[in-house]
N, C-alpha and C positions, 0 to 999 in steps of 0.2 A: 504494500500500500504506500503512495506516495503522500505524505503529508508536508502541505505547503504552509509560508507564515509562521516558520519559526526558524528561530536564530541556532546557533549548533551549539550552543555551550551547555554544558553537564544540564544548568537548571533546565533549558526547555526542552531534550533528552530526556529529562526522568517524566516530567511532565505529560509526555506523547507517552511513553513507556506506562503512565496510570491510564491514559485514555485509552491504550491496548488494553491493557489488564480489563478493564471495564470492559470491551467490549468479546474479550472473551468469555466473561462473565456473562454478559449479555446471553450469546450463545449459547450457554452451558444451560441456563435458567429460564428462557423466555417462555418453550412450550408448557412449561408447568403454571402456567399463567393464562395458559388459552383458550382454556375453558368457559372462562368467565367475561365478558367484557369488563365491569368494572375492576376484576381483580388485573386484567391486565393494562388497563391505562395506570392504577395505583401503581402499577411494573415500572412502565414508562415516566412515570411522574418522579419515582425513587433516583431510577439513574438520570433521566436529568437534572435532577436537580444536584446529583451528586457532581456530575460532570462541570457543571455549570461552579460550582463548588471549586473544583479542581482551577479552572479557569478565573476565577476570582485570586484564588490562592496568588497565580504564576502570576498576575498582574501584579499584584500586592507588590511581592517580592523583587520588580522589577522597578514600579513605578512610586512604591507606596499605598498607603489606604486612600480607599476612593476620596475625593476634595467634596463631594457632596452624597447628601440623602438620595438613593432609588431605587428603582423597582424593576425588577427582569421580566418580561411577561410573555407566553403564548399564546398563539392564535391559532384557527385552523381548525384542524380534527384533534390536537393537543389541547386547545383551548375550551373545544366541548366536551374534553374527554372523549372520545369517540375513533383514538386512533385503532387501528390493526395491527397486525405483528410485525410490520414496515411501514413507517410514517418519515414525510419531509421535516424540514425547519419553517414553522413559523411564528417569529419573537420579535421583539424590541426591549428598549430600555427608555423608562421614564427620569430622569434626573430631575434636584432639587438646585433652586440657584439659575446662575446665567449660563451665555456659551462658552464661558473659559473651560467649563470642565470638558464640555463635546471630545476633545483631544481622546483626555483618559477613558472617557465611556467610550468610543470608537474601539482603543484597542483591546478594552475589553471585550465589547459586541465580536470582533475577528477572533479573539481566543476561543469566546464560546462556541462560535462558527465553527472555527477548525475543531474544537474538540468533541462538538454532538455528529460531528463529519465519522470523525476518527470511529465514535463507537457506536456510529453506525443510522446517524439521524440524515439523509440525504441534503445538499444543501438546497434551498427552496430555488427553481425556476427562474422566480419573477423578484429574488432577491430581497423578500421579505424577510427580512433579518436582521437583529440590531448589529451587524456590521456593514451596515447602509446607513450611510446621514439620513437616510428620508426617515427612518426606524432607530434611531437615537437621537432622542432630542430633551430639551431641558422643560419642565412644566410649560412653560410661556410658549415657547415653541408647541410642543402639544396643540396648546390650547388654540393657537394660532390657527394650524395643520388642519384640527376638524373644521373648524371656522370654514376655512378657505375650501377642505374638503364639498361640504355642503352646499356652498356657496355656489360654486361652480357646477356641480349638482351635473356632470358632465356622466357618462359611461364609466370611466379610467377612477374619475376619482368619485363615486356609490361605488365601485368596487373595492376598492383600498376602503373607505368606511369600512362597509359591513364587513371586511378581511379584520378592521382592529377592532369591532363590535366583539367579535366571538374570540374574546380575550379573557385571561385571570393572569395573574399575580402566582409566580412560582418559586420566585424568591424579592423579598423586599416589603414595601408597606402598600398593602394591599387599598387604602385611600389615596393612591398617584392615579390608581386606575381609574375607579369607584367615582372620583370629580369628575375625571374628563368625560364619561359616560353620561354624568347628570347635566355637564354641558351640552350634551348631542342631544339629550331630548329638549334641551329648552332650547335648542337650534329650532328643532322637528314642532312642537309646540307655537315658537315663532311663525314659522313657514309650513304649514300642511301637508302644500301641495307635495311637499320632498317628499310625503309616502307614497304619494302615486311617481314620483320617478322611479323610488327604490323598488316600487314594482313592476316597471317597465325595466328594471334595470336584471332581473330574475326570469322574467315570464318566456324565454326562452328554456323549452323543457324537451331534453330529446326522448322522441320516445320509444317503448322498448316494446310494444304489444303494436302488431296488426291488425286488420280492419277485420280479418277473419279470427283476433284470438291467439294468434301464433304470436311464441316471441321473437323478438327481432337482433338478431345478434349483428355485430359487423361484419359486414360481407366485404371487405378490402385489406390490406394489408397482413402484417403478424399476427393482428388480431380477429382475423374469420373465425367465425363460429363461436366470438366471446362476447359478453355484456358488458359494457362500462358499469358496474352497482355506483359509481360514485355519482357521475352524470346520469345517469337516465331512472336512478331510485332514491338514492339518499339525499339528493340533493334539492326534490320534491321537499322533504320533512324538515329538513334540515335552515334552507330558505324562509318553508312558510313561517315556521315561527322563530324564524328571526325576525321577521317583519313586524310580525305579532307582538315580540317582546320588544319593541322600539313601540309600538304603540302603546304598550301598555306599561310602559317603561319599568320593564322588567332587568335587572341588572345582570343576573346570570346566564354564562355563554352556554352552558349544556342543553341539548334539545331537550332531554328528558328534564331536568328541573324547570324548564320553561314550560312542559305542557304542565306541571305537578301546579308551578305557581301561576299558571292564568285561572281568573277568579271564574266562579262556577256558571257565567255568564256566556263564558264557551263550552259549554258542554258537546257541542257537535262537532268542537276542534279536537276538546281532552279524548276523544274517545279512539283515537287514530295513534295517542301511544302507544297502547300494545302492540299495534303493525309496525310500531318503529323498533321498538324490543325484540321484534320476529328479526329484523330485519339487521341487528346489529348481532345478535346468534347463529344469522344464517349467514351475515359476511362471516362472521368466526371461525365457524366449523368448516366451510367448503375452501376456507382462503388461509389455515392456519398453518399452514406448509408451506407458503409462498417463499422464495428463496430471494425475493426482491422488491422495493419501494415498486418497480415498474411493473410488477405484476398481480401486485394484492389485489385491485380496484377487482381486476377481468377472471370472469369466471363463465368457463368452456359450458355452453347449455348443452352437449350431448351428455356430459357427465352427471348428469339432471337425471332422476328418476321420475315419471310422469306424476308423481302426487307430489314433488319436488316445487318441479313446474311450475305446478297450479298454487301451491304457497307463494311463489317466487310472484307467480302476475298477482297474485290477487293481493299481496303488499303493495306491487309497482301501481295497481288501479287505486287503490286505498289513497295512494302518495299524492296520484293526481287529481285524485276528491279532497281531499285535504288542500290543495293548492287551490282547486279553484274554488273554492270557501274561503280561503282565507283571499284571494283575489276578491271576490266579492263584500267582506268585511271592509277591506281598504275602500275600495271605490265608495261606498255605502258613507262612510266614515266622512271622508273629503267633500261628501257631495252635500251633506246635513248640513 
């Protein structure tokens, strides 16, 4: 494995040399975790944070203690809890104070980069990562960031939103986050109509059932004969009540505490958890061997046994009644 962004002296040697060990550890321990969804993000949750730990340490030692107060946070399927046995990066860092500290947090965001790399956390695509300026910033900045985010209220940036919506606090003061969130809703509260972009910004939903019933696997590429579960099912549930929980200015990123805490007024939303539960056991069990980030999502529908199947659409139909409810909530909402 090649590991970039580190200097060659003894210290940051031993340093990668703990990010191996971990991620052999990783290896040694994960399926015994895969049974459970929650018991295995609490998996995910341990080593990074231990990692992340590690990479505080090397900074420390290099730079000194941090010059101000912050918080490390993820987003994503990290962020809802919700990863599988191979999940990307997606983090930031919130700091306290101005932009003199940006420097120090920078190279700690690349430390933690390289060392969730090392033991085995993919680095994210689109470089969601606090070792991006756009993803380390100081409160003010923050606060700035959603401001303009909303404002602009463009494609590009409702995606970066709802990407830092479905955030927690994995190391640090978990009120860095918890503010800038009560700012988004009194953005959202200001401006209404931002709910109907953010759901113009989702309402692209591919989909995975036929007009005759059949499901629809990709027919192109490496991936003939497989499902996207992230696109074309999870991200039905996953979306709608994200949207949900901006409206009802819910603070937690997990889908499941989000249906748990919409007040009993949704009754015709809460009842489509349990197809989300189906639906986080059945990526588990069919995808718990995946030897890769790039292969968890895709799962082969020959390998489907017919009562498989018919579990498999009748979540993906579930997903898309669920959407377009919660599509008709917003519109509803905006129009009063």
């Amino acid at each position: 494995m090649v590991v970039t962004n580190h200097s060659e002296n003894g210290d940051s040697e031993e340093h990668v040399n703990r990010y191996l060990e971990m991620r052999e550890w990783r290896e040694k321990h994960i399926h015994n975790a895969c049974d459970n969804p929650t018991v295995l993000n609490q998996f995910h949750d341990r080593l990074m944070k231990e990692t992340v730990q590690k990479a505080i340490e090397k900074i420390e030692s290099e730079l000194g203690p941090a010059p101000a107060h912050f918080a490390f946070f993820i987003m994503g399927s990290a962020g809802r809890s919700e990863q599988a046995i191979w999940s990307d990066q997606d983090h930031g860092i919130i700091f306290a104070g101005g932009e003199e500290s940006k420097p120090y947090f920078l190279k700690l965001g690349i430390e933690i980069s390289n060392g969730l790399s090392v033991v085995g956390y993919e680095r994210c695509d689109g470089k969601v990562m606090a070792s991006n300026p756009k993803w380390c910033n100081s409160m003010n900045a923050w606060e700035q960031q959603i401001g303009d985010w909303l404002k602009e209220a463009s494609w590009e940036s409702l995606r970066y939103f709802s990407t830092f919506f479905d955030s927690r606090v994995l190391l640090g003061d978990d009120c860095f986050l918890s503010k800038l969130k009560e700012l988004a809703f009194q953005h959202l509260r200001e401006e209404p109509y931002l709910y109907i972009r953010l759901l113009e910004n989702i309402s692209h939903i591919k989909k995975g059932i036929g007009i005759l019933g059949q499901l629809l696997p990709n027919s192109s590429g490496k991936e003939t004969g497989y499902i996207n579960m992230k696109e074309v099912i999870l991200f039905s549930y996953v979306n709608s009540l994200r949207l949900l929980s901006l409206k009802e200015e819910i603070l937690a990123p997990s889908t499941l505490t989000r249906f748990q805490q919409l007040s009993n007024d949704y009754k015709d939303i809460k009842k489509y958890q349990l197809d989300f539960e189906k639906l986080l056991k059945f990526r588990l069990y069919y995808k718990k061997y995946s030897k890769s980030y790039a292969d968890v999502h895709f799962l082969k529908i020959t390998s489907l046994s017919k009562s498989e199947k018919q579990e498999l659409k009748q979540i993906m139909k579930n997903g898309y009644k669920l959407f377009a409810e919660t599509k008709n909530i917003i519109i509803r909402g905006c129009s009063s």
